[in-house]
N, C-alpha and C positions, 0 to 999 in steps of 0.2 A: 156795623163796626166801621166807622172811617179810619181813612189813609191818610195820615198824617205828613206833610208833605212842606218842601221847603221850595223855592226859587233863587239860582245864582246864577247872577247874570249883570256885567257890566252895562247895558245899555237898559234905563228908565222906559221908554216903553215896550220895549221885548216886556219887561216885568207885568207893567202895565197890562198885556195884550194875554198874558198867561195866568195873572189875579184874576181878569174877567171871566176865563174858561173853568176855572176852580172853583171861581163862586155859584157859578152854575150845574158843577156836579153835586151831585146828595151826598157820592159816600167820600168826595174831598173834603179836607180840612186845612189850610194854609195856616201854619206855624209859623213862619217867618219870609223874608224875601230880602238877598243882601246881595250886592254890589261886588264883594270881591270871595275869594273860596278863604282867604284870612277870616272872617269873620264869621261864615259860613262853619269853619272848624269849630268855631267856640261854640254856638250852635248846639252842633252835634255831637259833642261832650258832655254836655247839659241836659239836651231832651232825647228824649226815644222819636226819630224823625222815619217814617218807612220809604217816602220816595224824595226822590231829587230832583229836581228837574234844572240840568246844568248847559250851561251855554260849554264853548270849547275854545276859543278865541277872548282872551281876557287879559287884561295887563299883570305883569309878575308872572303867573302861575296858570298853565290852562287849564281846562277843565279837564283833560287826558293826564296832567299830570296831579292838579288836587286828587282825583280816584285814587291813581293807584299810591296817592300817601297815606288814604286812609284804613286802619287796621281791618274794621269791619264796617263797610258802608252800604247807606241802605239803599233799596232800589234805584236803579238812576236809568233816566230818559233824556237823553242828550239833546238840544236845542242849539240848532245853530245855522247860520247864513254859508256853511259851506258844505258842500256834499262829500269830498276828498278824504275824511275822518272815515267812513264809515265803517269799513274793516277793520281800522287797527280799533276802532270805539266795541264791538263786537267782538273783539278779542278778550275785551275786559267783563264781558258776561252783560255787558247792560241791556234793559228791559227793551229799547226802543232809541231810535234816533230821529229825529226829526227835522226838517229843515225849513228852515223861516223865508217865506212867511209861513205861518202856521194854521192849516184852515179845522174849525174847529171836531168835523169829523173826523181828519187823520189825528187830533190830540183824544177824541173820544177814542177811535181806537189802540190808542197807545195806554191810557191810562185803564180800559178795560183788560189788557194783560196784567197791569198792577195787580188789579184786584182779584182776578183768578187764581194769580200767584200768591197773596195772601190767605186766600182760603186755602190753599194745598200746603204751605207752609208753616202761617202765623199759629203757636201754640203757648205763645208768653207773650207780655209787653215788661214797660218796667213804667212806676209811677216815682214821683218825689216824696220823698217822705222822709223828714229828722236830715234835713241837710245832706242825702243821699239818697239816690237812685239804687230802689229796689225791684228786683226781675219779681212777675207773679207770672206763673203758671196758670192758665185758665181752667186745667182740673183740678186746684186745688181749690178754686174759689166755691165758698158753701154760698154768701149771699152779699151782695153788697147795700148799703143803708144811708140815707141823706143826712147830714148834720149842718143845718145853717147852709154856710158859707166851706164847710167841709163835708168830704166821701168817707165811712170807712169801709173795706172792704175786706171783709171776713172770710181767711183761709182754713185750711183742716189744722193749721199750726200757730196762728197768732192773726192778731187785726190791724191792718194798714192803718193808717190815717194821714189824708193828703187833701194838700189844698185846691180842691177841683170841682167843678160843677156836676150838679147830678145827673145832668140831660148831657155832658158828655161821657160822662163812664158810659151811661145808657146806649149812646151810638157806637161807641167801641164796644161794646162787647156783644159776639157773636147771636144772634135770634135763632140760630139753632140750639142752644146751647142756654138760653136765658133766658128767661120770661119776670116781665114788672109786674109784680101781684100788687102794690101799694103804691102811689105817688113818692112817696120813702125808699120802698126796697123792689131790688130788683134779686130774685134768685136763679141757683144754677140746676136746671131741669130735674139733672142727673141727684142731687141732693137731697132731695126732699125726700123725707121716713115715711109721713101719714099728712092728712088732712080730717081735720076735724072743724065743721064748722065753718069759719070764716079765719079757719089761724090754720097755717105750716105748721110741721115741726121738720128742723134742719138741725138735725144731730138733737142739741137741748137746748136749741133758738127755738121761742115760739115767735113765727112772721105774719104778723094779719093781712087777708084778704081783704082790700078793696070790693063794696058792692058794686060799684060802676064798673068792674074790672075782672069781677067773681067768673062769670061765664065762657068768657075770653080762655081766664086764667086756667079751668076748669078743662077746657078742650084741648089748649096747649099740652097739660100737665098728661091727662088720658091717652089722649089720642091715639084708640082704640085699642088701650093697655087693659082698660075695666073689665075684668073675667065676675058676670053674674048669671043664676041661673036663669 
């Protein structure tokens, strides 16, 4: 599951220099990268963002004061050329403070708190779907299914449909939790009634097994559940 993550920061290669660090983690995913926390807001009214990573010195608006404008904002990792912030930055709950320059192991271990913290907390996202942002629950998901150029993602109470790639639903959502039986579907572990064959059954979804996929799929799904004589 990647961490969806933004960069605000008035100076072009600070940006620059934290695109590079991002494109090289696995479970990063760069959403956006804006110039002022103006822009930045619009943003984050729009997408489900989990981290921040904010400069603190910026024209208008600093980044101690974008935070505490926002209702509910998501992880933040402060970035900045002065040390002098750091207590009052810590007062506001955030992940990490860093100071520039930035060498790429002290952002390794800043952003590996992100991701700890993710897994102790993240138990929903929200996807775009009909012109609004809908929360899903990750226990309600029975399976989700490839369409073209759309996802849909099938709950115990109705079916998403959103405009998104299948290899990313795939990386957001938890491998504890979900296993790809087919190049099409990915299912939720915990959902599955029987197996028969090369098909699921997921409530009164039949989901086919993948051959290239079958044995994988098989061990995940088991995994030392099989009671035989």
């Amino acid at each position: 599951m990647k961490i969806r993550c933004i960069i605000v920061d008035d100076e072009p290669l600070a940006r620059k220099g934290l695109k590079e660090y991002i494109a090289d983690v696995n479970f990063l995913e760069l959403a956006g990268e804006y110039d002022s926390p103006i822009k930045a807001a619009e943003a984050l009214q729009q997408e489900q963002i989990d981290l921040m990573f904010l400069d603190i010195q910026m024209p208008r608006m600093t980044g101690i004061e974008f935070l505490r404008s926002l209702p509910q904002p998501p992880q933040v990792i402060f970035t900045t050329a002065y040390p002098d912030y750091a207590v009052e930055s810590f007062e506001l709950n955030v992940l990490d403070y860093l100071v520039k320059p930035i060498s790429f192991e002290r952002f390794m271990k800043a952003v590996l708190k992100a991701k700890n913290q993710q897994k102790n907390t993240t138990d929903y996202f929200f996807i775009k779907c009909d012109n609004k942002l809908e929360k899903i629950a990750y226990q309600d998901i029975l399976f989700a299914e490839a369409l073209q150029n759309y996802v849909a993602i099938h709950t115990s109470s109705r079916k998403f449909i959103t405009y998104l790639t299948f290899k990313g639903v795939e990386d957001y959502l938890p491998t504890d939790k979900f296993v790809k039986v087919h190049k099409s579907f990915i299912v939720a572990l915990d959902k599955i009634d029987s197996i028969e064959g090369n098909e699921l059954l997921v409530g009164t979804n039949h989901i086919p097994i993948s051959r290239t996929l079958k044995e994988e799929v098989m061990e995940r799904i088991l995994n030392n559940r099989y009671l035989k004589r």
